[in-house]
Phi, psi and omega in degrees: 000174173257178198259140174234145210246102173232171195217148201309347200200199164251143180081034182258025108136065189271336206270319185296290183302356167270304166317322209274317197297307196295316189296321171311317195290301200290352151306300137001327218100334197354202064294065205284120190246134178249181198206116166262113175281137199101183186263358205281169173251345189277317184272009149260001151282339180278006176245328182278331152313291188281325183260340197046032150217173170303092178302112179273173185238119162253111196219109175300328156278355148285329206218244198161137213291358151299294193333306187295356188278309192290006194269300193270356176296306187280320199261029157263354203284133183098347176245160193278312193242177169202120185224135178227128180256132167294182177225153152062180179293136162018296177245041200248102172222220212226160169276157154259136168272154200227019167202183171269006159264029186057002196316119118317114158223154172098065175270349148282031183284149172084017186255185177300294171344278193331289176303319150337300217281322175305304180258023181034041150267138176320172169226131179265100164260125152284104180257128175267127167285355166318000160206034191240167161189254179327308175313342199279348180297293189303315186300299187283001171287337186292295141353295187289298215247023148324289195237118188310307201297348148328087207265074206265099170287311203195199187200150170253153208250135165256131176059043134284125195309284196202197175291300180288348194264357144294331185284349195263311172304300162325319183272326170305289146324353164295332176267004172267336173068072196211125205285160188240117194256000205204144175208098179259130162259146171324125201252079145349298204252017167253115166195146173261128196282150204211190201169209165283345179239020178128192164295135181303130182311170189319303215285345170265004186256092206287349177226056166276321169300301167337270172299348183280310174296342159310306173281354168271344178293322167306300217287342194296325208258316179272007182223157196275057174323285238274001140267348187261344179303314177311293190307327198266353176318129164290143202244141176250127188243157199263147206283132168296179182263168194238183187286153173282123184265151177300161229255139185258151146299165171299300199247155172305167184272122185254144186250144154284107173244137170284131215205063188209201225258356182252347164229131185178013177269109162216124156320118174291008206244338152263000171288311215269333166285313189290329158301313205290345180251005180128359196268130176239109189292122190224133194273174178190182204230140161277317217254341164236357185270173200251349173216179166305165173275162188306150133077040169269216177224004184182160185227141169261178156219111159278195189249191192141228195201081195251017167261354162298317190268356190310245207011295183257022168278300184265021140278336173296049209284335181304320182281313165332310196272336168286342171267335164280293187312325171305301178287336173309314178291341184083041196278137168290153194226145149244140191213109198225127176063246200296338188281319175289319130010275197281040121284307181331197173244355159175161182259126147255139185263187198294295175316001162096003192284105119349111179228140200299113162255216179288336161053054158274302194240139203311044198187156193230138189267098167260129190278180177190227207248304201297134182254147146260129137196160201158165183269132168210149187243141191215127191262105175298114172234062184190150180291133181236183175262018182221343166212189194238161169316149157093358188297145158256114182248161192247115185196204208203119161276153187171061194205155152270027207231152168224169173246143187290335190248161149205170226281155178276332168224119160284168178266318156266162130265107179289134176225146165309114206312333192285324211219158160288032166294106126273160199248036141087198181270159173197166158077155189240114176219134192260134197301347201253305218203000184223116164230105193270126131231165176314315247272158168246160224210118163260143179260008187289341175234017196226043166317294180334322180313302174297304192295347168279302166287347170312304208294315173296325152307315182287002195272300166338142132230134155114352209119158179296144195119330210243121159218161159359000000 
């Protein structure tokens, strides 16, 4: 079976030790498939970094816990291993709703537990010891006997000190007989550089082949293979059936999705609908090519850091005008967070500096101290080319940025996913062609999204300029 790298709390070093594990294997050769639990986009790229494969996200409150079974079910098929990394501590959720009555129950849905529980799998906890010794017991008694349903085979000892403050931590855990499958000592010369919204993506770090080989040299050493090779097995389960895709034009639809190092938060599981429905995807750069690519029919905008990049986002001004006369024009557009940024009439940055974007909507993305973030259910309210009033969509805030104006008929009204706390209006859309928002969007129980814009992009014909 496979493995879940989950942890007593956030920051006891679960992504390291999921990197050390994912890295050791595929030096071995591995075929290794990896699983991010939650919404974030950045530690699956550093797992998609180490595998050359595609990290999926399992998140039962973006998609739905068939979804998260059919997820992991279809990308374990073919690979030797499987490792799915948690999020935040162990039983660390959400409340779930479990009716149309909002009825709560369930405070940990969407957590690691949760998912453990789904996907019938062991849990690997990591605990950081940097300041434990006796106490570590009690933290994995805890742990071990919280939730019955819970299969915790062993724990890795994390930021161990030295030989005695292990031997102490060893003895302490003796009477629980709960195997110690990992032992990482304080690590100096392995680290990943980090910021505001987390760790820096794959694509700014020039001496990442460094640390990736580092952390495989760790893993060859610290951890106990001839129990964890049993735990990591893929269990073969039979492949869902996937979507029927809409019927293609003679030659495909091309979506222009942006793609450099200022745009890059994207779900692999929507790049893979839009093909999967007819699409032909052709990645580009904002930041260095100077217009789009030829003859498309539609624009993505992911989320990402495009106020790290403002400078040179608005010195590319021919591409700036060329993504406006495109929307202008009626190319369909999506745009989520930093793609909503780069729609604005300017990024103001943390130093207060202004720098010029595409200045399709009326309004400038100022960063500041405060993070939003959160699970949200969000109500449409008005008809769009992508969902009809009254819709509920499901999705994840995550940003420092405000808009100085907001839209005069917004597209949500936002609410907390947990609670009926609303959270006021947000996002932007033009009834024909623009769905601009914070919220970020998995589309795996949510087709229709994908299947409205193939449809509204075939609408496009020739390119900018050109329609029906």
């Amino acid at each position: 079976m496979a493995l879940v790298i989950a942890g007593e709390r956030s920051g006891v070093g679960k992504t390291t030790v999921t990197l050390t594990l994912l890295a050791s294997l595929c030096r071995r050769g591995s075929a290794v498939q990896s699983f991010k639990v939650g919404p974030d986009y950045i530690d699956p790229m550093f797992h998609s970094y180490v595998t050359g494969r595609a990290c999926r996200n399992l998140d039962a409150v973006l998609t739905s816990e068939a979804y998260v079974q059919r997820c992991f079910a279809a990308h374990s098929q073919g690979c030797e291993y499987s490792l799915v990394e948690g999020v935040m501590g162990l039983f660390d959720g959400v409340k779930g709703v479990v009716s149309q009555e909002d009825c709560l129950i369930n405070t940990d849905f969407a957590s690691t537990a949760h998912v453990a529980r789904l996907l019938d799998l062991p849990v690997l906890l990591v605990i950081d010891c940097s300041r434990l010794s006796g106490s570590v017991a009690a933290i994995a008694h805890g742990y071990c006997s919280f939730d019955s349903r819970i299969n915790i085979a062993g724990v890795v000892l994390n930021r161990v000190g030295s030989d005695r403050h292990l031997s102490l931590l060893q003895d302490s855990l003796q009477a629980l007989q709960l195997p110690i499958l990992g032992v990482l000592r304080r690590q100096d010369n392995i680290t990943i550089p980090d910021r505001h919204l987390g760790l820096v993506p794959t694509g700014e770090i020039p001496e990442l082949d460094g640390v990736i080989n580092r952390l495989a040299d760790l893993g060859d050493t610290c951890f106990d293979w001839s129990k964890l090779f049993p735990l990591l097995k893929s269990p073969h389960s039979p492949l869902p059936t996937p979507h029927s895709p809409l019927p293609t034009p003679h030659s495909p639809i091309k979506i222009a999705v942006a793609r450099d190092r200022a745009f890059n938060f994207y779900y692999q599981d929507n790049l893979d609908l839009l093909q999967n429905l007819g699409a032909e995807l052709v990645f580009w750069s904002p930041l260095a090519d100077g217009e789009l690519p030829e003859n498309v029919q539609g624009m993505y905008f992911g989320g990402g850091f495009p106020e790290v990049f403002a400078s040179a986002l608005a010195a590319n001004r021919n591409t700036l005008q060329t993504v406006k006369t495109a929307i202008l024009a009626g190319m369909p557009t999506i745009a989520e967070c930093g793609g909503l940024m780069y729609l604005c009439e300017q990024i103001v940055d943390f130093e207060g500096q202004s720098w010029p974007m595409a200045g399709v909507l009326p309004t400038s993305a100022v960063m500041g101290g405060r993070l939003t973030l959160g699970y949200r259910r969000a109500v449409t309210l008005q008809d769009n080319f992508l969902v009809s009033a009254g819709t509920n969509i499901y999705g994840h805030e995550f940003h420092r940025s405000s808009l100085s104006v907001s839209p005069h008929q917004p597209l949500f009204e936002t609410y907390r996913y947990d609670c009926a706390e609303n959270m006021g209006t947000e996002g932007w859309a033009f009834p024909q062609n623009i769905y601009a928002s914070y919220i970020h969007t998995h589309w795996g129980e949510s087709i229709e999204i994908p299947k409205q814009f193939i449809k509204q992009c075939l609408r496009f014909v020739g390119g900018v300029g050109s329609r029906e």
